[in-house]
Biopython code that builds the backbone (N, CA, C, O; Angstrom):
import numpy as np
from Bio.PDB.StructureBuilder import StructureBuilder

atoms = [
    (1, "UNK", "N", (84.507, -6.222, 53.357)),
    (1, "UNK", "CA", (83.358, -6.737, 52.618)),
    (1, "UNK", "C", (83.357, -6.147, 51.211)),
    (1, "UNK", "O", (83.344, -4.962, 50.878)),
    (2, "UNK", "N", (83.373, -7.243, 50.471)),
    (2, "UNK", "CA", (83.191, -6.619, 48.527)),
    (2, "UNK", "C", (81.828, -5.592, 48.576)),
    (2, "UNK", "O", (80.874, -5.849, 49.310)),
    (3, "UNK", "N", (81.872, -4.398, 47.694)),
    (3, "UNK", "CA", (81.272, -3.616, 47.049)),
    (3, "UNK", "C", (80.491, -4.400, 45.920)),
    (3, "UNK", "O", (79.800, -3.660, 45.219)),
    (4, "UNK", "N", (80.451, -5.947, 45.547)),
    (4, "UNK", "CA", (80.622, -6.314, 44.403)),
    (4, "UNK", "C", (78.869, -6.456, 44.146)),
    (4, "UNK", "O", (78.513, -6.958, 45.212)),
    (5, "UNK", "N", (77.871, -6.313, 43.472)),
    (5, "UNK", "CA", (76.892, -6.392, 43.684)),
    (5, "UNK", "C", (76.595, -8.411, 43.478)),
    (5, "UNK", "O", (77.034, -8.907, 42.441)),
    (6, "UNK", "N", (76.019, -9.163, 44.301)),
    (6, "UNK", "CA", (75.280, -10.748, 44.532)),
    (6, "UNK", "C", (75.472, -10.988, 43.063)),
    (6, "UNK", "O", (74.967, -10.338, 42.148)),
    (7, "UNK", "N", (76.527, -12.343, 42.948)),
    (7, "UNK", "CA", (75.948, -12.947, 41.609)),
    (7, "UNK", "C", (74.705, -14.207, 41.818)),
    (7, "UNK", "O", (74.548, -14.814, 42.877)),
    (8, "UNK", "N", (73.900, -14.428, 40.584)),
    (8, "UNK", "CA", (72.797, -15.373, 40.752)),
    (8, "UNK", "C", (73.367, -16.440, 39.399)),
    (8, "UNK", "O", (73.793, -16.062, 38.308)),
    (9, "UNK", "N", (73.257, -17.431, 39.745)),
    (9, "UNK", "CA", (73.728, -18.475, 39.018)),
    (9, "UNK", "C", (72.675, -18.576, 37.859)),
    (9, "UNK", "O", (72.668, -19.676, 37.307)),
    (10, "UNK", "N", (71.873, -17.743, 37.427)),
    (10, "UNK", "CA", (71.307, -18.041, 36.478)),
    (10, "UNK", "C", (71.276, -16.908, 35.583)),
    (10, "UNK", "O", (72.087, -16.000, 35.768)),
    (11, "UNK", "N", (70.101, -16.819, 34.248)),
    (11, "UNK", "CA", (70.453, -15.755, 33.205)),
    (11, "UNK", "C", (69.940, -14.542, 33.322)),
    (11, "UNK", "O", (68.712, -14.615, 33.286)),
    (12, "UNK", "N", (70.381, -13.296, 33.464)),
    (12, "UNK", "CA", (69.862, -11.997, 34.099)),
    (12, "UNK", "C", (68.343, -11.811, 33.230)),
    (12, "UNK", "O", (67.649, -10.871, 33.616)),
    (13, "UNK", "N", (67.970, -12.395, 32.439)),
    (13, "UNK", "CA", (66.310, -13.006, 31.765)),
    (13, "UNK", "C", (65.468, -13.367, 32.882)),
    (13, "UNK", "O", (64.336, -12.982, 33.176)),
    (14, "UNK", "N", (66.370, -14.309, 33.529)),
    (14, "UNK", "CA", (65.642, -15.297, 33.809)),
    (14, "UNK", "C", (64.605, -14.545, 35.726)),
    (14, "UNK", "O", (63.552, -14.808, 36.307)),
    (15, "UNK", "N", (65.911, -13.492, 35.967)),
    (15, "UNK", "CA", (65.484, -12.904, 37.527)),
    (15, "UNK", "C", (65.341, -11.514, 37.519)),
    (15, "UNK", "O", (65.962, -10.855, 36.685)),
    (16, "UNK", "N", (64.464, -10.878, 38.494)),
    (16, "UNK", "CA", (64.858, -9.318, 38.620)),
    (16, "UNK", "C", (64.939, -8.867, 40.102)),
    (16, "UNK", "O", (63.995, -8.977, 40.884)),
    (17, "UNK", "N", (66.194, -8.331, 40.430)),
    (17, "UNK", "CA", (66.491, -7.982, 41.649)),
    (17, "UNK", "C", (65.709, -6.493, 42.451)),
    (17, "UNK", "O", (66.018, -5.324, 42.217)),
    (18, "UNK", "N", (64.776, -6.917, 43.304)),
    (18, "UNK", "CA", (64.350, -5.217, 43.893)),
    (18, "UNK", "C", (65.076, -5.350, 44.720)),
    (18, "UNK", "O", (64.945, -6.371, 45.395)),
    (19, "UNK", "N", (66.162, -4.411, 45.056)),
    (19, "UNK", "CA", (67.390, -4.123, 46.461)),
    (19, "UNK", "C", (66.534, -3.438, 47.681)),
    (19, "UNK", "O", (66.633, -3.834, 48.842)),
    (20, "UNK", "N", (65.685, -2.367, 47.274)),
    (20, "UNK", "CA", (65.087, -2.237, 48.471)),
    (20, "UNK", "C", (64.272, -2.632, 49.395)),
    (20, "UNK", "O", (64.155, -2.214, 50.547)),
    (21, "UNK", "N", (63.431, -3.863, 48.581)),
    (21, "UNK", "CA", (62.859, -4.670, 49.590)),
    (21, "UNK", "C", (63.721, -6.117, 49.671)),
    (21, "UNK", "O", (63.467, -6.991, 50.500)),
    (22, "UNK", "N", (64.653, -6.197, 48.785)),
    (22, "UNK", "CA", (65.768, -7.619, 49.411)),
    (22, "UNK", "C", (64.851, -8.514, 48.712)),
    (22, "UNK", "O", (64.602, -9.508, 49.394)),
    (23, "UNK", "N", (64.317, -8.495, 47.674)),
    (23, "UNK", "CA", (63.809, -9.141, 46.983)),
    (23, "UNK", "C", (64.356, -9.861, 45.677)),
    (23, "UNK", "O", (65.184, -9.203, 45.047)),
    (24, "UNK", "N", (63.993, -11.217, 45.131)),
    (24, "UNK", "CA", (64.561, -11.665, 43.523)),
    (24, "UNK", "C", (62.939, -12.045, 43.015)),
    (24, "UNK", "O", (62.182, -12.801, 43.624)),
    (25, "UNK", "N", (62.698, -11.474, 42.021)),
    (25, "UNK", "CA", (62.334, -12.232, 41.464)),
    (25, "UNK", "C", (62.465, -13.209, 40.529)),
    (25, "UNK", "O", (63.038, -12.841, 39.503)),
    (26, "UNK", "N", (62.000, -14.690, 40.578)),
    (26, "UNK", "CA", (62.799, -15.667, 39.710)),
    (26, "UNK", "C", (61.591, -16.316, 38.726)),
    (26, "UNK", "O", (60.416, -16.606, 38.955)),
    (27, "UNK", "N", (62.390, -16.399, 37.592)),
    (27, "UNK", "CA", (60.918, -17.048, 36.452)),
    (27, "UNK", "C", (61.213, -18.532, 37.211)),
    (27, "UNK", "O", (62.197, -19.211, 37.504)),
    (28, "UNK", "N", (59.596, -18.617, 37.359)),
    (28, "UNK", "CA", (58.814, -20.149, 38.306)),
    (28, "UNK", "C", (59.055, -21.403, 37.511)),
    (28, "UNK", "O", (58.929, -21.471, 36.288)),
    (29, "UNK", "N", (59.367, -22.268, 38.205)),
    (29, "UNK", "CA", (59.535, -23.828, 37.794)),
    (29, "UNK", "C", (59.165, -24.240, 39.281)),
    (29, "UNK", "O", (59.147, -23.516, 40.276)),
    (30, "UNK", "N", (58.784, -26.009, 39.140)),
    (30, "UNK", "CA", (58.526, -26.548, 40.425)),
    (30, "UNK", "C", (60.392, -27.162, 41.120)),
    (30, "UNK", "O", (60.608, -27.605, 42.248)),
    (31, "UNK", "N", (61.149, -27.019, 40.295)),
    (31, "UNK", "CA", (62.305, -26.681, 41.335)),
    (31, "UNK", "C", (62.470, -25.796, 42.066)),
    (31, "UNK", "O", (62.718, -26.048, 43.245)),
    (32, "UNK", "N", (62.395, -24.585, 41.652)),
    (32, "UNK", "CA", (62.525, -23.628, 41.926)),
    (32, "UNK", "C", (61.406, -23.393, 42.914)),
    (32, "UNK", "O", (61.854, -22.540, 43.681)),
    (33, "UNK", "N", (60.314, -23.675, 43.250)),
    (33, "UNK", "CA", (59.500, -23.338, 44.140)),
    (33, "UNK", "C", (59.812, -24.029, 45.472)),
    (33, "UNK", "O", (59.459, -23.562, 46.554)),
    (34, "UNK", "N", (60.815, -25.701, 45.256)),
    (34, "UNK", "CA", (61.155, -26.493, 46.213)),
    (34, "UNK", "C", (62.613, -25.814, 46.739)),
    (34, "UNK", "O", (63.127, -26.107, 47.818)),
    (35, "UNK", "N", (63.075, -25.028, 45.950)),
    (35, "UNK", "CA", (64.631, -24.460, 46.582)),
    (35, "UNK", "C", (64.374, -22.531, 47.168)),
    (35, "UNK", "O", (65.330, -21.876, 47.585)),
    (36, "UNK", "N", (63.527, -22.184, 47.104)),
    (36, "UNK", "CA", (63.371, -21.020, 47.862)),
    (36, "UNK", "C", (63.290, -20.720, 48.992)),
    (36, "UNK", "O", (62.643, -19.690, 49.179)),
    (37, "UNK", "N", (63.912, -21.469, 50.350)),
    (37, "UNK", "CA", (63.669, -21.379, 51.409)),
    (37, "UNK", "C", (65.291, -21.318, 51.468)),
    (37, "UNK", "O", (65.868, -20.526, 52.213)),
    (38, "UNK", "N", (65.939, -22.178, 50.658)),
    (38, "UNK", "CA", (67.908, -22.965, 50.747)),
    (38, "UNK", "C", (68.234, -21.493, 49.902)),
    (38, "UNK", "O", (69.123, -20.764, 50.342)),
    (39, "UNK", "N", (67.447, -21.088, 48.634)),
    (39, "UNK", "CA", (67.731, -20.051, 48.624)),
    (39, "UNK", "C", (68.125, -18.185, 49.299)),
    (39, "UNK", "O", (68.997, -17.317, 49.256)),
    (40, "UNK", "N", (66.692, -18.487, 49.899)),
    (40, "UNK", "CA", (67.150, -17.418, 51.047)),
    (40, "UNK", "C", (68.077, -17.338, 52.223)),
    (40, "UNK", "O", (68.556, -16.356, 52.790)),
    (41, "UNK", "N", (68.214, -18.671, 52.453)),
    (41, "UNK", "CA", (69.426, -18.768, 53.478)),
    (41, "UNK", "C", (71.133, -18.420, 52.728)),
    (41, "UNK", "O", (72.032, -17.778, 53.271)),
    (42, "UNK", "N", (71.170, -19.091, 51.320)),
    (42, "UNK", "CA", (72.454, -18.859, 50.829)),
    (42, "UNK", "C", (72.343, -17.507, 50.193)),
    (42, "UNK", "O", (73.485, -17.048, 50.203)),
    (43, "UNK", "N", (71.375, -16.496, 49.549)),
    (43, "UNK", "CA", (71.507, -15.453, 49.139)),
    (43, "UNK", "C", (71.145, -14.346, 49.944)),
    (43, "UNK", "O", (71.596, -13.254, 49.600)),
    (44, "UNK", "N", (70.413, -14.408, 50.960)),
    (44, "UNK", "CA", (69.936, -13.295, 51.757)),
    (44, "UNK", "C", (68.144, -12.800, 51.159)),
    (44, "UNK", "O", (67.283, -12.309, 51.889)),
    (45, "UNK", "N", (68.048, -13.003, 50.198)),
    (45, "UNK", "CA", (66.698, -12.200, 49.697)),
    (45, "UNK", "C", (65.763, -13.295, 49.798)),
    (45, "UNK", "O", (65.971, -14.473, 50.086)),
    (46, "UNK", "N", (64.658, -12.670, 49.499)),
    (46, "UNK", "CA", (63.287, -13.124, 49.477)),
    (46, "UNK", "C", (63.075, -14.020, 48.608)),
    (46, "UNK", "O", (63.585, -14.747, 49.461)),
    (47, "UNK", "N", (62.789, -14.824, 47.613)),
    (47, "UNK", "CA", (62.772, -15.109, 46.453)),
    (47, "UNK", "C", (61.338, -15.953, 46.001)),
    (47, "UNK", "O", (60.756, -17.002, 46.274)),
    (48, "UNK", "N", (61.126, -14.269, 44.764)),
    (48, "UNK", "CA", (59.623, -14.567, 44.671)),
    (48, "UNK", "C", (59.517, -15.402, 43.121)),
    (48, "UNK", "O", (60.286, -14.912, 42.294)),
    (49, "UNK", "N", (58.752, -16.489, 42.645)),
    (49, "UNK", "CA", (58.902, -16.667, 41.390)),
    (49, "UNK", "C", (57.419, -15.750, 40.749)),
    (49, "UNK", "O", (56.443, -15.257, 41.314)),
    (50, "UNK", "N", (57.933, -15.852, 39.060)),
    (50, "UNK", "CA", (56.927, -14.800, 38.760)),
    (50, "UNK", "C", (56.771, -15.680, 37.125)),
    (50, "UNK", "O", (57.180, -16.839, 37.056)),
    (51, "UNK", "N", (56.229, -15.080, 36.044)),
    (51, "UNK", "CA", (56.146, -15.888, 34.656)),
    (51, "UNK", "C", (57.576, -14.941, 33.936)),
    (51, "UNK", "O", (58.295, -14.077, 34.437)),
    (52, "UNK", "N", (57.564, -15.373, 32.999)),
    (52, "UNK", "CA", (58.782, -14.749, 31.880)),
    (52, "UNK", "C", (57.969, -13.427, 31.597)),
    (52, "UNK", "O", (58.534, -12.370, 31.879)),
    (53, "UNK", "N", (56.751, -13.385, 31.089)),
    (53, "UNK", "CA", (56.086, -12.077, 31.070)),
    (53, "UNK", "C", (56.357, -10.603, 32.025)),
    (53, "UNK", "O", (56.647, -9.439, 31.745)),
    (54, "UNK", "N", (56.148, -11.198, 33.007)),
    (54, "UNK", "CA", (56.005, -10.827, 34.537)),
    (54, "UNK", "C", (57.744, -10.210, 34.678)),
    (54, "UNK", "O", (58.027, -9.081, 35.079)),
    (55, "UNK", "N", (58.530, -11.036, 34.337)),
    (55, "UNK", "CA", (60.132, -10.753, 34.551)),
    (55, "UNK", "C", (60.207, -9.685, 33.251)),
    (55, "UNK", "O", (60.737, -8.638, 33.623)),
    (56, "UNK", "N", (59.824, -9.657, 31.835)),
    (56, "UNK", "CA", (60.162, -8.843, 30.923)),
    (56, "UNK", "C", (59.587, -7.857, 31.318)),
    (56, "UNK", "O", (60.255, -6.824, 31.269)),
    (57, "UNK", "N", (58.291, -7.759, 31.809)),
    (57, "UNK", "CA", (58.178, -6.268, 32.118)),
    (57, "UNK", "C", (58.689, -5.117, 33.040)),
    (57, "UNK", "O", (58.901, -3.908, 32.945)),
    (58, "UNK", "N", (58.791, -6.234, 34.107)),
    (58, "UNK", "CA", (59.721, -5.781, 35.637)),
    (58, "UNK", "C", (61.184, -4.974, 34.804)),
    (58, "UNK", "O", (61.465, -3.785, 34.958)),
    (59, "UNK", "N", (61.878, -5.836, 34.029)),
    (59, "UNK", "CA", (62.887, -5.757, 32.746)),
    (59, "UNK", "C", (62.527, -3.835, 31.947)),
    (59, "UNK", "O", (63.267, -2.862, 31.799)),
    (60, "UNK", "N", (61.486, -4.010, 31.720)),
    (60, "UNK", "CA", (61.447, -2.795, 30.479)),
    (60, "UNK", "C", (60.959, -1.530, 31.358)),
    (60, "UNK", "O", (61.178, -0.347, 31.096)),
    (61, "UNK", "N", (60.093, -2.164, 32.701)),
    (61, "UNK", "CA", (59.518, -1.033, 33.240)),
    (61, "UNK", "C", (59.832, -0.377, 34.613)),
    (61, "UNK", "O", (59.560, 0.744, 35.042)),
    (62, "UNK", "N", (60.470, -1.393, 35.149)),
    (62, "UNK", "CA", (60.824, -1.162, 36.538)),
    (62, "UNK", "C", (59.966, -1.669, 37.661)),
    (62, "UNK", "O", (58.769, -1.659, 37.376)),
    (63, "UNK", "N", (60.242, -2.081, 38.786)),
    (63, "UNK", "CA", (60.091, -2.459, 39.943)),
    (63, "UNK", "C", (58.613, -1.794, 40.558)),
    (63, "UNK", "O", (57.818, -2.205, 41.404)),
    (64, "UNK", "N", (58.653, -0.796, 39.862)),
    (64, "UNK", "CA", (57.283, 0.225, 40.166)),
    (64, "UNK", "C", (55.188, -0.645, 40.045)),
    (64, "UNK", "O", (54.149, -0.388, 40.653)),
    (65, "UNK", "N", (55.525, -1.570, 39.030)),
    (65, "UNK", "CA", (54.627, -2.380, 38.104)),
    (65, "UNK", "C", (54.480, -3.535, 39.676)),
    (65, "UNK", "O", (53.447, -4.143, 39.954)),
    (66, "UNK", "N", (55.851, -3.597, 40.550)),
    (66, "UNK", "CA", (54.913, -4.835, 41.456)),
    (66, "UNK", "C", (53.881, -4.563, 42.553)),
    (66, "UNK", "O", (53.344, -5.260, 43.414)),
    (67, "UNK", "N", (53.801, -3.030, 42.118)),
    (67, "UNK", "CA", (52.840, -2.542, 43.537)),
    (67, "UNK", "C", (51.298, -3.281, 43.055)),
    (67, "UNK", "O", (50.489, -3.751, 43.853)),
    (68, "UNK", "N", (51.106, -3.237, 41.264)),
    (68, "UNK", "CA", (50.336, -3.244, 41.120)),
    (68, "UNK", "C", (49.643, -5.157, 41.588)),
    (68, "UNK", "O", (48.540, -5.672, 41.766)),
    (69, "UNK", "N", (50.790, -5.513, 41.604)),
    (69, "UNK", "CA", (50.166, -7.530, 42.442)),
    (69, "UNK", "C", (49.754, -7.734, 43.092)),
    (69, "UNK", "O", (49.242, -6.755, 43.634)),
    (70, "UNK", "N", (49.519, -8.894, 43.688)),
    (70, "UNK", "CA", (48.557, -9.094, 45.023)),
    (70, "UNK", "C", (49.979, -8.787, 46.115)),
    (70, "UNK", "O", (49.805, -8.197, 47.182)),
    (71, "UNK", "N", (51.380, -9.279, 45.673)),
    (71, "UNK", "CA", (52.244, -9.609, 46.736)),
    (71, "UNK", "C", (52.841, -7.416, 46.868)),
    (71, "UNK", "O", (53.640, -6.937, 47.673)),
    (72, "UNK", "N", (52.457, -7.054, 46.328)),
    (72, "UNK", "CA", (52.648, -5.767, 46.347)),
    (72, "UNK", "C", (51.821, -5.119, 47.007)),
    (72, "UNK", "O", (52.289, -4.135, 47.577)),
    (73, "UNK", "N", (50.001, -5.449, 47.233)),
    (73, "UNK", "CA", (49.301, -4.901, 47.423)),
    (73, "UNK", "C", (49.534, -5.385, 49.277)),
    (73, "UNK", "O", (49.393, -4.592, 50.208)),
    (74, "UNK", "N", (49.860, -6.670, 49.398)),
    (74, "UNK", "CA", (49.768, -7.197, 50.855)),
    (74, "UNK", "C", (51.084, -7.045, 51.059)),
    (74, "UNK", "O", (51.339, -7.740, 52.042)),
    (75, "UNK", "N", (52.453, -6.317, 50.527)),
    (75, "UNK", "CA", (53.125, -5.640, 51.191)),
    (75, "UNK", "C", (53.152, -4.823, 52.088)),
    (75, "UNK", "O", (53.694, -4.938, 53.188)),
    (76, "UNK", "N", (51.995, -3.098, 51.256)),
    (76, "UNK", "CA", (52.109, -2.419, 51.831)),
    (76, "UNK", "C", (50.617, -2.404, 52.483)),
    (76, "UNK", "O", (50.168, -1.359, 52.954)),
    (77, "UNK", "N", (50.129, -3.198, 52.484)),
    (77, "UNK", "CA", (48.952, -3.330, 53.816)),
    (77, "UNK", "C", (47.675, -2.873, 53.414)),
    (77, "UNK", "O", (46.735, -2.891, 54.208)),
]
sb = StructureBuilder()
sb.init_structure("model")
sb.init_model(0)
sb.init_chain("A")
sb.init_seg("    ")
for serial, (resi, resn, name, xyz) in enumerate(atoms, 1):
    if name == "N":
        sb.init_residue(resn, " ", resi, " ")
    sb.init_atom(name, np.array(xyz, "f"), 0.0, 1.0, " ", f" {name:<3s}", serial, name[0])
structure = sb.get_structure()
């Protein structure tokens, strides 16, 4: 099995990967909301869409910022 880390067919802008919860986040379109189920079957992760905002900060600040969401907050219960 490759070491190689998942490529995503789109622009590293556009998604942000959390590895420990097997998560992508992907900037939202209504395609993209209709292919997230075909997605998780061909990539393995979760795949959450979020705004471009939402992705630049994840971007500058880290993964730490999604506790503060609703999907963060009803993660951890």
């Amino acid at each position: 099995m490759s070491l190689r880390k998942k490529k995503f067919p789109w622009d590293k802008s556009e998604y942000f990967v959390d590895e420990e919860n097997k998560e992508v986040w992907l900037r939202g379109s209504l395609s993209r909301a209709w292919a997230r189920k075909g997605l998780k079957e061909q990539y393995g992760y979760t795949f959450l869409l979020a705004s471009q905002e939402f992705l630049d900060r994840l971007h500058s600040e880290g993964p730490s910022i999604i506790e503060d969401t609703h999907h963060g907050q009803q993660r951890n219960g």
